[in-house]
C-alpha positions in Angstrom: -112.3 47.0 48.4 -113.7 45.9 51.9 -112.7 43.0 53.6 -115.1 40.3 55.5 -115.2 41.0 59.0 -116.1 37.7 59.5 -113.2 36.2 57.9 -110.0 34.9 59.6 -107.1 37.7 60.0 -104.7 38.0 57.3 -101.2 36.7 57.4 -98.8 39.6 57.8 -95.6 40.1 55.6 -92.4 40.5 57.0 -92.2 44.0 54.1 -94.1 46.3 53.8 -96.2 46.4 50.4 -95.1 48.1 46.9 -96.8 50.9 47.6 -96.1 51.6 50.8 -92.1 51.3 50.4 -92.2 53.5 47.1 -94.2 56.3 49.7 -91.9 55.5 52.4 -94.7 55.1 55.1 -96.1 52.9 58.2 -97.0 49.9 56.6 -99.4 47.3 58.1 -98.5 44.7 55.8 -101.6 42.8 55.4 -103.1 42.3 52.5 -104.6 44.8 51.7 -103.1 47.1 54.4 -105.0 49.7 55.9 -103.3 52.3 53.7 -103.8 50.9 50.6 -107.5 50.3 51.6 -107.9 53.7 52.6 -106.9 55.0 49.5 -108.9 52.3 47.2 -105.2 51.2 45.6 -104.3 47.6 44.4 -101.7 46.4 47.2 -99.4 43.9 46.2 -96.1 42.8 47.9 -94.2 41.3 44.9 -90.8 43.3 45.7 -88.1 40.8 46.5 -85.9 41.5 50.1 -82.3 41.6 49.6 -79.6 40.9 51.8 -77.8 43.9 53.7 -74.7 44.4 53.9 -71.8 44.5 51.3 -72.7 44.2 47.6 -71.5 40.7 46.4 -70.1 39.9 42.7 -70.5 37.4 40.4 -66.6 36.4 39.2 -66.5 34.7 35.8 -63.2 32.6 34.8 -61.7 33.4 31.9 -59.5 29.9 31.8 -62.1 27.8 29.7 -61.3 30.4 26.6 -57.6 30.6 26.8 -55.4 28.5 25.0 -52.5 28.0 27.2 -54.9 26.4 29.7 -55.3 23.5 27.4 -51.8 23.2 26.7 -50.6 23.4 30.4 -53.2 20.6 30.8 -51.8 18.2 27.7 -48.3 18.5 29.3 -49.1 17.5 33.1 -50.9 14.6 31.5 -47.9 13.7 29.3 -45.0 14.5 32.0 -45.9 15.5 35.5 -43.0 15.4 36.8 -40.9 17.6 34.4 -43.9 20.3 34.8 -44.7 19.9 38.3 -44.3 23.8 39.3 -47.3 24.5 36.9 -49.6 21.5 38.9 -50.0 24.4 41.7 -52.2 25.9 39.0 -55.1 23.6 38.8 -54.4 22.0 42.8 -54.7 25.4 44.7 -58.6 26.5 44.4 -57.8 30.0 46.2 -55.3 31.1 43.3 -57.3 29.8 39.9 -60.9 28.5 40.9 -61.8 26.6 37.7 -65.0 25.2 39.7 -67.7 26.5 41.4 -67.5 29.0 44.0 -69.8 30.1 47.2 -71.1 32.5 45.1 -71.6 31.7 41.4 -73.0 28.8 40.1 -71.1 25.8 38.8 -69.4 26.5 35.6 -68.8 23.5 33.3 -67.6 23.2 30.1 -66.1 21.1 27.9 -62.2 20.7 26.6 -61.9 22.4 23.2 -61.7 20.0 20.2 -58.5 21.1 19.0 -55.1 20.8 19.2 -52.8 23.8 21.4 -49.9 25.3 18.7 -46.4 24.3 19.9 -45.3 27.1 21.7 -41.9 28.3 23.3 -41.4 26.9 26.5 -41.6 30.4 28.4 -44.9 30.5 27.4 -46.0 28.0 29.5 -44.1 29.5 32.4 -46.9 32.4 32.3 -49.3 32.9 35.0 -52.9 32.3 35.1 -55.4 35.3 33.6 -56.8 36.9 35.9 -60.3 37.0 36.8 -62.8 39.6 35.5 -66.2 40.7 36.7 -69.8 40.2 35.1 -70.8 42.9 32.6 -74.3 43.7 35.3 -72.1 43.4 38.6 -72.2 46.3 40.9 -68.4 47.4 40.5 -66.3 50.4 40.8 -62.9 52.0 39.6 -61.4 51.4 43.2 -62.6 47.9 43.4 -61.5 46.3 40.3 -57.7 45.1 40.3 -54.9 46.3 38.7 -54.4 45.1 35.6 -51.1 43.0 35.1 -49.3 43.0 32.0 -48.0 39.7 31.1 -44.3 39.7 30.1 -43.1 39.3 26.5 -41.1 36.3 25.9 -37.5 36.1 25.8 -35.7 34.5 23.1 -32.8 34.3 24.5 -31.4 30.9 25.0 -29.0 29.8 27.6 -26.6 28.5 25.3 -26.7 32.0 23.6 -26.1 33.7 26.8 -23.5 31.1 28.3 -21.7 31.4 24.9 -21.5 35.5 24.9 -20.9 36.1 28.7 -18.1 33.1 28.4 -16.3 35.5 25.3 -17.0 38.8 27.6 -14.9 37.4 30.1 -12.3 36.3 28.3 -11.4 39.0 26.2 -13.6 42.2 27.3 -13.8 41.4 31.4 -9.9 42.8 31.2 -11.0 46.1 30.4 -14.7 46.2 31.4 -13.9 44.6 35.0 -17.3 45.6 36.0 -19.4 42.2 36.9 -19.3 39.3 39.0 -17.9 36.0 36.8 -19.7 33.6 39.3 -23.0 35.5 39.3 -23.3 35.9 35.4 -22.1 32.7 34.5 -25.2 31.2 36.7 -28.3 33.1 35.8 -27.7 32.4 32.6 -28.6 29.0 32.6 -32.2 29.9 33.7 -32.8 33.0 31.8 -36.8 32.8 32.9 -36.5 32.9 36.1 -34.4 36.4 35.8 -36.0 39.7 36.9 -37.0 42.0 33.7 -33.9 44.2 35.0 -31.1 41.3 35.0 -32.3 40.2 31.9 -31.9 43.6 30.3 -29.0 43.7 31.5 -27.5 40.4 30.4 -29.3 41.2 27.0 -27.2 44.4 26.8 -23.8 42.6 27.6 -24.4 39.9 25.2 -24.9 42.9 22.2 -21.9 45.1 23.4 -20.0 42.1 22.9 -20.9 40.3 19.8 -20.8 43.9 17.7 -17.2 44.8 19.5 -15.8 41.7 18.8 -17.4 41.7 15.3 -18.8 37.9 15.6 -21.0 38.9 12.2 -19.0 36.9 9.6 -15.5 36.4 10.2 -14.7 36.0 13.6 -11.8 37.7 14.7 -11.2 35.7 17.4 -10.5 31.9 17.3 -12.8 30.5 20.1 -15.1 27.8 20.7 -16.9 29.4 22.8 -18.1 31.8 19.7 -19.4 28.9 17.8 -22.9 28.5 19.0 -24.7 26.3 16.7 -23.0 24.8 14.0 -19.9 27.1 14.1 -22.6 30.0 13.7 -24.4 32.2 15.8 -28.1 32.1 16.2 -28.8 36.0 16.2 -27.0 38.7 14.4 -26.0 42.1 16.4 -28.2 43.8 15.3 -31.1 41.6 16.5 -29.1 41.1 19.8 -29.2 44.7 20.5 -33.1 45.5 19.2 -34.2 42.3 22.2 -31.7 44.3 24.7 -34.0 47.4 24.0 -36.8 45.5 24.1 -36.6 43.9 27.3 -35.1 47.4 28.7 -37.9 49.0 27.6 -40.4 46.8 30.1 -38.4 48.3 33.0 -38.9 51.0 35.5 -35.6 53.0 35.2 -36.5 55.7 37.9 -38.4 53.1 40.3 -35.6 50.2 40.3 -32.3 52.6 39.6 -29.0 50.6 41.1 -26.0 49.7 39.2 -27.7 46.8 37.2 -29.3 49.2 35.2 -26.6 51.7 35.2 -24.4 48.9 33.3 -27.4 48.3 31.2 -27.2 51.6 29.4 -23.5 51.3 29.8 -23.3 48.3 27.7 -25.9 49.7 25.0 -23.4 52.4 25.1 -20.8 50.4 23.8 -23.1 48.6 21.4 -24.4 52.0 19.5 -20.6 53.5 19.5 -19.4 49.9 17.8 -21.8 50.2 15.2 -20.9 54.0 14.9 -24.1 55.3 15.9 -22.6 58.3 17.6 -26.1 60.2 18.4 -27.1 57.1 20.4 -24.3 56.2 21.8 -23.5 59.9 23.6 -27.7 59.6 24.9 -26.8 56.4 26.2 -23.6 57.3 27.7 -25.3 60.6 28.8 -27.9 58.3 30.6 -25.4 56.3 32.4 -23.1 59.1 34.1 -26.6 60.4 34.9 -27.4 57.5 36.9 -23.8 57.8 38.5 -24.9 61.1 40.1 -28.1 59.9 41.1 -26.5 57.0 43.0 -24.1 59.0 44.2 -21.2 56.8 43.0 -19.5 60.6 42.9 -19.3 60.7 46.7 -16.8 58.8 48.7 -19.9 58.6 51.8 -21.6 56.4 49.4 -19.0 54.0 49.6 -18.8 54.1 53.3 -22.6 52.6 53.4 -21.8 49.4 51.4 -19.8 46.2 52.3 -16.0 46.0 51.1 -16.9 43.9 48.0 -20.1 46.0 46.9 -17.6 49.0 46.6 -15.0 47.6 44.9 -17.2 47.1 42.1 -19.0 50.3 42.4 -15.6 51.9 42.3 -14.6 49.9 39.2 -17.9 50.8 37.6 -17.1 55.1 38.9 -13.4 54.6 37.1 -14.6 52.7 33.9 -16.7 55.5 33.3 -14.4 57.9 34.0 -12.4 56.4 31.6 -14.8 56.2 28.8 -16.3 59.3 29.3 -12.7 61.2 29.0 -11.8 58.9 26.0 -14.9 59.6 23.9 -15.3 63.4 24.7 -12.0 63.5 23.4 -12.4 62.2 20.2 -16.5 63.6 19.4 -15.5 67.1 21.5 -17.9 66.8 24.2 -17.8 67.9 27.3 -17.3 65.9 30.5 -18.8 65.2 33.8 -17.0 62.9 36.2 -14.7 64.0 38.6 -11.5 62.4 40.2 -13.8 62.5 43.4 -13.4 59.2 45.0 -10.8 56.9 45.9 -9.8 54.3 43.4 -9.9 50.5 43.6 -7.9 48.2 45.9 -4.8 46.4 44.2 -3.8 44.1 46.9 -6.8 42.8 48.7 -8.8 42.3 44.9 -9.8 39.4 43.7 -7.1 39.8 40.7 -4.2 42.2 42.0 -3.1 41.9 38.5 -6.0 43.0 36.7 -6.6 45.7 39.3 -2.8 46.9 39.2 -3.3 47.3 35.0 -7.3 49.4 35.2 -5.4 52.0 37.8 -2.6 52.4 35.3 -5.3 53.5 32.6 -7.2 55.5 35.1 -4.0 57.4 35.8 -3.1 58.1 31.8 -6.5 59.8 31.9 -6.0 61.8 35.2 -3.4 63.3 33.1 -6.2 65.6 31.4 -7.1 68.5 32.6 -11.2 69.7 32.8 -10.2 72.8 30.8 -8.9 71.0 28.3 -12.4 69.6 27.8 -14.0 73.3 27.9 -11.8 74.2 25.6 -12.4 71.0 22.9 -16.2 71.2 23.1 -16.0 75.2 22.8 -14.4 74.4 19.1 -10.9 75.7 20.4 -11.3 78.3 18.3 -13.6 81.1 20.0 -11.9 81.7 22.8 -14.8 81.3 25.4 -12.5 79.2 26.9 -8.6 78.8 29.1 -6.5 77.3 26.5 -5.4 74.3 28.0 -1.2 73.3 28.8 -0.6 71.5 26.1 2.8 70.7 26.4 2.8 70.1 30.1 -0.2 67.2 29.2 2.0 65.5 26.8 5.4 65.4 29.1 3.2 63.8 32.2 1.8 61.4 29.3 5.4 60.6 28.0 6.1 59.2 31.8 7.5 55.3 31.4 4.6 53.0 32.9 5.9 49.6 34.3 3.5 46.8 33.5 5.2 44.0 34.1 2.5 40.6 34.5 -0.3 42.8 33.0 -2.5 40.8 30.8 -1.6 41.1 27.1 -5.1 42.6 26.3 -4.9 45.7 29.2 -0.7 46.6 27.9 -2.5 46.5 24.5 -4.8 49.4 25.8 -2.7 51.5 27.9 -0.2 51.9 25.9 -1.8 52.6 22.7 -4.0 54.9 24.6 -0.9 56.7 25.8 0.7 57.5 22.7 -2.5 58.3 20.9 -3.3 60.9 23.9 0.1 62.4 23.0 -1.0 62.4 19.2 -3.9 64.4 20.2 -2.0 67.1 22.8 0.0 67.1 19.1 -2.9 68.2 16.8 -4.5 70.5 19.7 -1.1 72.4 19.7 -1.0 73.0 15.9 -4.4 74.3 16.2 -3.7 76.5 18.6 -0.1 77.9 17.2 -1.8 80.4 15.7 -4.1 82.0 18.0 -3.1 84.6 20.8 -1.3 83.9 23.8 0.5 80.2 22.2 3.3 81.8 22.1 4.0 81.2 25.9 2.9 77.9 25.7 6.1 75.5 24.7 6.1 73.9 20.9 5.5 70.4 20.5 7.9 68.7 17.9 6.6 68.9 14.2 7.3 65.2 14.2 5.9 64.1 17.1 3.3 61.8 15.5 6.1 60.1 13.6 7.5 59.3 17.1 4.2 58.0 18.6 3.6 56.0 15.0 6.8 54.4 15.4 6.3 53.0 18.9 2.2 52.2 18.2 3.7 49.8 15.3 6.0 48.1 17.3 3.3 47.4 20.1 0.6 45.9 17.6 4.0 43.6 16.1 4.1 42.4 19.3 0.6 41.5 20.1 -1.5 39.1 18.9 -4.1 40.3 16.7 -7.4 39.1 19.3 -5.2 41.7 21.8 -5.7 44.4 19.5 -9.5 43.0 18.1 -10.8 43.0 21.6 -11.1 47.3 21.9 -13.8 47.4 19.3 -14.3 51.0 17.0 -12.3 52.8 19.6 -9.2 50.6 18.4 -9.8 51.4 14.8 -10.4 55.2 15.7 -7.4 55.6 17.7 -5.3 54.4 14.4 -7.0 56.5 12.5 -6.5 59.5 14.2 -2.3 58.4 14.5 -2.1 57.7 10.5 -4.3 61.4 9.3 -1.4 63.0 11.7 1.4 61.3 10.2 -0.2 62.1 6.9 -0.2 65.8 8.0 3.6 65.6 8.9 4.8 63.6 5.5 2.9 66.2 4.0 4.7 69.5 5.3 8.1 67.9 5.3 10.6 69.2 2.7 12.1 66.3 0.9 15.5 67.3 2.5 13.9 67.2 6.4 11.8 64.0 4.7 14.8 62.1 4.2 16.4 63.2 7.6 13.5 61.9 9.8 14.1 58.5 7.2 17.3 58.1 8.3 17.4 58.8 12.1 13.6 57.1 12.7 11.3 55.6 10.1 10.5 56.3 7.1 6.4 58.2 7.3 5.2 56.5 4.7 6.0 52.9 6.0 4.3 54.2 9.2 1.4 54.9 6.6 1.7 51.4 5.3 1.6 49.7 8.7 -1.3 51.2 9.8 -3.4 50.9 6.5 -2.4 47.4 6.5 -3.9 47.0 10.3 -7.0 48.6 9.7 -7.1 46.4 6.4 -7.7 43.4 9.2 -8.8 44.7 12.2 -11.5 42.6 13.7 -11.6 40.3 10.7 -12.4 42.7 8.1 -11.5 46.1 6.8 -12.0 49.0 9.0 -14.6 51.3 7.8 -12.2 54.2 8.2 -9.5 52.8 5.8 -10.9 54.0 2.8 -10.7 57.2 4.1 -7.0 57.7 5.5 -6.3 55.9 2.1 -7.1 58.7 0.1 -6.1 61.1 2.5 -2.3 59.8 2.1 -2.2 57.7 -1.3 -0.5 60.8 -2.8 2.0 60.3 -0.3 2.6 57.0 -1.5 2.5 57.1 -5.0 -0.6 56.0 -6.0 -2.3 58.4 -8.4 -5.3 55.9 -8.8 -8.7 55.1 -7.0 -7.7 51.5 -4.9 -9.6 49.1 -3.1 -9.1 46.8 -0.2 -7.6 44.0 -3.1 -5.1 46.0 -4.9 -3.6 49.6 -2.6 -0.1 47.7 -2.4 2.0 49.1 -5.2 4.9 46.9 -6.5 8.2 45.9 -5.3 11.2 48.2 -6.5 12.6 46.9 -9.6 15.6 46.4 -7.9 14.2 43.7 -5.5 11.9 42.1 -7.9 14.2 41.1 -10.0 15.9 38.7 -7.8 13.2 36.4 -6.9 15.2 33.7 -5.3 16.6 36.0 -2.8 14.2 36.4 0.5 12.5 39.9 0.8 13.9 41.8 4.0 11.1 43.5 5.6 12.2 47.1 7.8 12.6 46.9 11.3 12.7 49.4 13.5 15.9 51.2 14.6 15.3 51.3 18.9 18.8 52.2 20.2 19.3 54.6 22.7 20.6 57.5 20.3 17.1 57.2 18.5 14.2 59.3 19.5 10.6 57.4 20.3 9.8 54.4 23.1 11.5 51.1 23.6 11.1 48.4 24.8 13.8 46.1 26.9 13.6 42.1 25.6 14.0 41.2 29.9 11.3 44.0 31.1 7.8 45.2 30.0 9.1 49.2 31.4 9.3 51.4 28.3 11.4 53.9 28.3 11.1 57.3 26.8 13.6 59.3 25.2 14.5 63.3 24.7 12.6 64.6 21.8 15.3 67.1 20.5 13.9 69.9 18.2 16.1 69.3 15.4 16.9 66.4 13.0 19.6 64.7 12.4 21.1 61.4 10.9 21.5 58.4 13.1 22.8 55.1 12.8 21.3 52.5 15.0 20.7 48.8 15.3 17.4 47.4 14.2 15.0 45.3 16.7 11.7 44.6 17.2 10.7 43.7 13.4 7.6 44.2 12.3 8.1 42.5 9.2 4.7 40.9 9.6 2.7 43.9 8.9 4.8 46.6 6.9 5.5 46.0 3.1 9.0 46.8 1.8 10.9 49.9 3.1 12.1 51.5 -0.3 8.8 52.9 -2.1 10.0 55.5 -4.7 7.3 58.8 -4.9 7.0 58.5 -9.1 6.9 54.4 -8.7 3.8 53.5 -10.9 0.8 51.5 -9.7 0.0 48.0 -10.2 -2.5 46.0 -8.6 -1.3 43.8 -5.6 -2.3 41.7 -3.6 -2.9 43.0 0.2 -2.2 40.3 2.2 0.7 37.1 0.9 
């Protein structure tokens, strides 16, 4: 098409025309320019310019479609002063722009017609969604944001958590000496604004301790403090320990490893062994010394790093898992892990010298057990892979006399029935290995050893209250066990003749059988799951040749005492004078004293102290006495 050459000159563009640009060539940009006109093509110029530069996007807000909006909204209307944090939400444009912006056009819409569900408080504590991009934006992988997961809520209520920390401390701190009572006692009046890893943590505590004390049910205890809501507890243990795993589960164990985390799988530990869950207790456990290592809570440099009170209580932390490792490898036949590398804790310049004076006493009934001893439990004892380990020489160190004068009735509850049960053990590992080559230089233990340890265990659980003896959980009930099937063992070997001779110079076995059924009977306010069986492991001992239950084991009195009525029932004591064989202990002083285990048995006459008429029915139970149900407990 030709132009008028008398016309006026066309307007040029400030583009070049739609066919030139798809060409990529000179351009005269009239219309039509000299190419197009050339070439007889239509020229048009109908492409639009764009700006240079940097791609813009179009950002959408999400906030007109989520519920809690509306209901953040209703509540700074109703109250703005109670919810004055969350007015930063709708007053700071940069951080939720629920306007227009420079580069999207104004976005209204209306408040939805309905009304927002009551929801937990913590839900409102969430932060704003985030802001997405438009489905047609130019976007990439690199440019979008992370995505942020919004953190589940936690149902744990301060009253819950002041309640179980406040019952930690007063009968678990003594032996768990591990936190910071000023510290835990505050966050957990604000239990939102705790990071997922303290929270864990706390959650983890509060578990451990409501299934170790038992608060299911019957409380064992008699405490205030326990009674939450209406003398009951909000949350079972169960529940307690599945939000403990729940919020543990939204943390970064490799990324944000310190202690805090180290005492969370501690305490889930102690939860799993309580509920006799052995599989996940020894992973947990496991998990924890791992983290020990990886700290390196092993190395005395480590130490050196922190500030005095920092390692203090990474030292008690190292030494309460020293403890609990040797303790439960012991009794499932593991193997263990932690050294006696590092120093121990301070006495004098602690907080409590007291307390601190009582957790190096335990650490140093443990010391007392060699490594090889562990090789030689977790190899089976039998195959001999493994050094057979002093037996003997274990037991004499253990029989040392431990001063423990001022300690706190819980901690002398512990150490000194942890004592005599180690001594039980070095006693069973000793009549395993009497048979196998090489015992025969290793010195005997006495046959009735266990009758020896039995006799002073009953006379320290007279003596105690019953929340001293409640507050060690399974491990408690286990230890018991373990002292009553060895007595059983003994009672069972003895000749009636020696029978009657360890009667008269120490105790009869069978009312140390008696005592500790009857504990176990009403050990952390119910019966203990092992006394059914270390009943029928000794009932024949007793003479009871029919199934029992917990309502009706206790045969009758003799015929001889029943038949006076009116006269009081004496109970048996037990005879503690210095001729008798077993630990004593002086009515002025809390120092026990042991005494020569001679090989042989005789008779003895001594005077009788420290009853322990509350927990032992009647001495004289004849073998062929017939059974009749009882009643347990009068």
């Amino acid at each position: 098409m030709d132009s008028d050459p008398g016309s006026p000159k066309q307007k040029s563009f400030k583009q070049a025309c739609d066919n030139c640009r798809r060409r990529k060539i000179k351009c005269s940009r009239e219309l039509p320019c000299d190419k197009c006109q050339r070439l007889l093509l239509s020229c048009s110029y109908n492409t639009q310019l764009r700006r240079k530069g940097p791609k813009w996007k179009t950002l959408y807000p999400l906030a007109p479609i989520h519920p809690l909006v509306a209901r953040q909204r209703h509540l700074l209307q109703c109250d703005p002063q109670r919810y004055s944090v969350d007015r930063e939400w709708f007053t700071d444009p940069t951080s939720y722009p629920l306007g227009g912006s420079p580069t999207s056009p104004p976005f209204i819409m209306e408040e939805p017609q309905y009304f927002a569900p009551e929801l937990p408080e913590s839900f409102s504590r969430l932060p704003p969604p985030e802001l997405v991009s438009s489905p047609d934006s130019i976007n990439t992988f690199s440019d979008s944001p992370p995505a942020v997961m919004l953190p589940s809520p936690r149902i744990l209520t301060p009253p819950v958590l002041l309640a179980h920390v406040n019952v930690y401390l007063k009968y678990m701190f003594p032996i768990m000496p591990v936190v910071r009572r000023d510290d835990l006692q505050q966050d957990c009046h604000h239990p939102e604004r705790l990071s997922p890893q303290r929270y864990a943590f706390l959650a983890s505590l509060c578990a451990a301790t409501h299934i170790q004390l038992k608060l299911d049910g019957t409380t064992p205890v008699t405490d205030r403090s326990l009674q939450i809501v209406d003398g009951n507890s909000l949350m079972s243990g169960e529940e307690l320990l599945a939000e403990a795993r729940r919020a543990r589960n939204e943390c970064d164990l490799v990324e944000d490893m310190n202690t805090e985390s180290l005492l969370t799988s501690f305490f889930l530990f102690a939860a799993y062994g309580n509920l006799d869950r052995q599989d996940h207790a020894w992973f947990y456990l496991c998990q924890t010394i791992s983290m020990v290592f990886t700290l390196g809570l092993h190395r005395e440099l480590t130490y050196s790093e922190l500030d005095l009170e920092e390692a203090e209580q990474n030292r008690r932390i190292f030494w309460l898992l020293f403890i609990t490792e040797r303790g439960y490898a012991l009794q499932q036949a593991k193997p263990v892990m932690l050294r006696n590398s590092i120093h121990k804790p301070q006495v004098l310049c602690s907080d409590d010298p007291i307390l601190a004076y009582g957790f190096i006493n335990l650490i140093e009934v443990f010391e007392n057990l060699s490594v090889n001893l562990y090789d030689w439990v977790s190899a089976g004892g039998r195959d001999g892979s493994s050094e057979m380990p002093p037996t003997s020489a274990i037991q004499a160190s253990l029989s040392k006399p431990i001063s423990l004068e001022g300690v706190s009735e819980i901690q002398k509850v512990d150490i000194l029935i942890t004592q005599q049960w180690l001594q039980t053990m070095m006693w069973k590992l000793s009549m395993t290995r009497a048979s196998q080559p090489g015992s025969r230089t290793e010195t005997a233990l006495p046959f009735h050893l266990p009758v020896l340890v039995g006799k002073s265990v009953m006379s320290i659980v007279a003596d105690a209250s019953q929340g001293a003896v409640d507050a060690h959980g399974i491990g408690m009930e286990q230890k018991l066990y373990d002292l009553g099937s060895s007595v059983a063992d003994v009672s069972r070997s003895l000749s009636p003749k020696a029978a009657n001779s360890l009667a008269e110079s120490t105790v009869d076995p069978r009312e140390l059988l008696w005592g500790i059924l009857s504990t176990l009977s009403r050990i952390r306010g119910s019966q203990s799951y092992l006394f059914p069986s270390l009943l029928e492991r000794c009932k024949g001992m007793l003479g009871v040749e029919c199934s029992l239950s917990m309502s009706n084991f206790l045969p009758p009195l003799p015929a001889s005492s029943a038949s006076s009525s009116s006269e009081p029932i004496q109970f048996p004591s037990w005879p503690t004078s210095e001729g008798n064989r077993g630990r004593t202990m002086s009515n002025n002083t809390n120092t026990w004293e042991i005494v020569s285990l001679p090989d042989e048995l005789h008779n003895q006459n001594g005077d009788s102290a420290d009853s322990v008429s509350r927990i032992l029915p009647p001495t004289s139970i004849p073998p062929d006495l017939p059974f009749q149900p009882a009643s347990l407990l009068s």
